[in-house]
N, C-alpha and C positions, 0 to 999 in steps of 0.2 A: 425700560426704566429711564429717568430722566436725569438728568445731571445739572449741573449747574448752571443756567442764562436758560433753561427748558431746551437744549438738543439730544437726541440720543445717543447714546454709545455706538449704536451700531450706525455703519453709513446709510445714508438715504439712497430711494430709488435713482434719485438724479445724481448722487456721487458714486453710484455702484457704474450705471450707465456710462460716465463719463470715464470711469475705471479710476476711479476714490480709493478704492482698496488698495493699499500699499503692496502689502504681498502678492495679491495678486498680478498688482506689475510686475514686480518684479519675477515674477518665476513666468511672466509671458516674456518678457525682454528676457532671463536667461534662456529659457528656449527656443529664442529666434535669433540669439546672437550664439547658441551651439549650434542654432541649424547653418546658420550661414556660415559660420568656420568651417563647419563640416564640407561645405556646396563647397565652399573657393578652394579651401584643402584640395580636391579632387581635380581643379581647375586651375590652378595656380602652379603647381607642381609638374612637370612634364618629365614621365618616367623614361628612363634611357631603355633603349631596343633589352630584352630576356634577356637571359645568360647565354640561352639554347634556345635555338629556332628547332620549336617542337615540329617530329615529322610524325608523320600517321603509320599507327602500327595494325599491321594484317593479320596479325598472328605469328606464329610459328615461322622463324626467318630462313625461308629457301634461295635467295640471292646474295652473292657476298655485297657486305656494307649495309645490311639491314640490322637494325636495331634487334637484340635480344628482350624478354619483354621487362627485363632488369633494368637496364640500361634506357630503354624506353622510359621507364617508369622515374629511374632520377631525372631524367630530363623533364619529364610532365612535373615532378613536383615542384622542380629549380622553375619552373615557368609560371606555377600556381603559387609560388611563394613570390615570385618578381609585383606578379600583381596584383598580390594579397586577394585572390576569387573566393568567394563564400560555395559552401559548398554542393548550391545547384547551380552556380556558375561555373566548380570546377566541374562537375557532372555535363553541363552544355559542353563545356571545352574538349571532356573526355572520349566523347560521343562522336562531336567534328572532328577528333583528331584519330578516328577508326577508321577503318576499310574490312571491307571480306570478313573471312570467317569470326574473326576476331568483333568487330561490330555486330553482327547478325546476333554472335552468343550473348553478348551484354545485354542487348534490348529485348530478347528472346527472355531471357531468363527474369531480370529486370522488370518486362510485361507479366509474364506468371507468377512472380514474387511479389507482386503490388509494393515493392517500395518506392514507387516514384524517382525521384531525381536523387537519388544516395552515392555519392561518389564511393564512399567506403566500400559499400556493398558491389559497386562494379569493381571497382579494384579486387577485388575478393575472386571476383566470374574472371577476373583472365588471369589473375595468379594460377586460379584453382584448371583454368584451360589450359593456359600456354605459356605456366611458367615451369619452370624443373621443381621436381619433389625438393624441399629445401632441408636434405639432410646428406650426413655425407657421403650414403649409397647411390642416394641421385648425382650430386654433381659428379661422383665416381664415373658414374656411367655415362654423364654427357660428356665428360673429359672423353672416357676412353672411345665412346661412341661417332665421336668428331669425327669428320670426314673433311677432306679436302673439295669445297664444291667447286660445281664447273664454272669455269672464268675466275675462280677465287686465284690471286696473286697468295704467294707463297707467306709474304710480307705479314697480308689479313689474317691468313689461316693461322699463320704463328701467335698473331694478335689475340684473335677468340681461345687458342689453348691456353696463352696466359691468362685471357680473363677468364677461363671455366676453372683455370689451376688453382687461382686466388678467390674465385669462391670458393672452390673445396679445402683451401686454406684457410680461410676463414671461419667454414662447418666446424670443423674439426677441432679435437680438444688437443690440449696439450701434446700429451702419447703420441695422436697421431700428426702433429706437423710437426714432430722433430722427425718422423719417419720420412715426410714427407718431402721434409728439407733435408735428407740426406738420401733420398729418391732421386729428388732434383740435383744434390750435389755430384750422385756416382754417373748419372744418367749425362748431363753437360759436361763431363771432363774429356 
């Protein structure tokens, strides 16, 4: 349709080409001026060292000073929140930061599940391997099940009874941590 002086409404071949469409620039120039915030963002910013220097869990801790897979696991998250990982980058991260039985089961299972890279679902394969039932019969029995290991310093061993005490504190409904707090009270006096 023709308008007034004989031009069209719509742009020409040769003002399309030259990028004549208004909108159109504009939504190419906002998209390259998000990408490029984006890029410098990543580059401009230099993050300080993690909270926690994540160490590698083997499973099941048989030496004193090894990570519980609890205690592992806040550290892995404090370290995947530091660097805000998406989540097959937290899955790579997860994977390098395994040894021994504990790796083996994750990519074991992992492989036969066909989920690919799912952080969720690994986390899931070493709760469900090598972490305590999470209720309050389990941690009952890890508390009372504790042993004092070889080479453990007195110090440590006291450490892990408190942390097993205060997950079972935590389990626990009301009823039972005032029992549990006057378990503790008659017991230390």
């Amino acid at each position: 349709m023709a308008t007034g002086g004989g031009q069209s409404a719509a742009p020409s071949k040769k003002q399309t080409a030259q990028g004549g469409g208004s909108a159109a620039k504009t939504t190419d120039v906002s998209e390259m001026i998000s990408a490029l915030t984006n890029a410098f963002k990543g580059l401009s910013t230099q993050k300080s060292p993690p909270p926690v220097k994540l160490s590698k869990f083997f499973g099941t801790p048989k030496l004193p000073g090894q990570n519980s897979l609890r205690d592992w696991l806040i550290d892995f998250e404090a370290y995947c929140d530091h660097y805000s990982l998406t989540d097959w980058k937290k899955y790579d991260t997860l994977i390098s930061h395994l040894g021994g039985k504990a790796k083996d089961e994750v990519r074991c299972q992992m492989m036969v599940s066909g989920n690919g890279k799912d952080a969720k679902r690994a986390i899931g394969i070493l709760k469900f391997m090598f972490g305590p039932e999470e209720t309050v019969s389990g941690y009952s029995s890890s508390f009372y099940s504790r042993r004092q290991l070889e080479g453990e310093s007195i110090a440590d061993y006291s450490l892990e009874l408190l942390k097993l005490y205060t997950q079972l504190v935590e389990a626990s409904d009301r009823s039972e941590q005032a029992a549990l707090k006057h378990l503790q009270d008659t017991t230390l006096k």
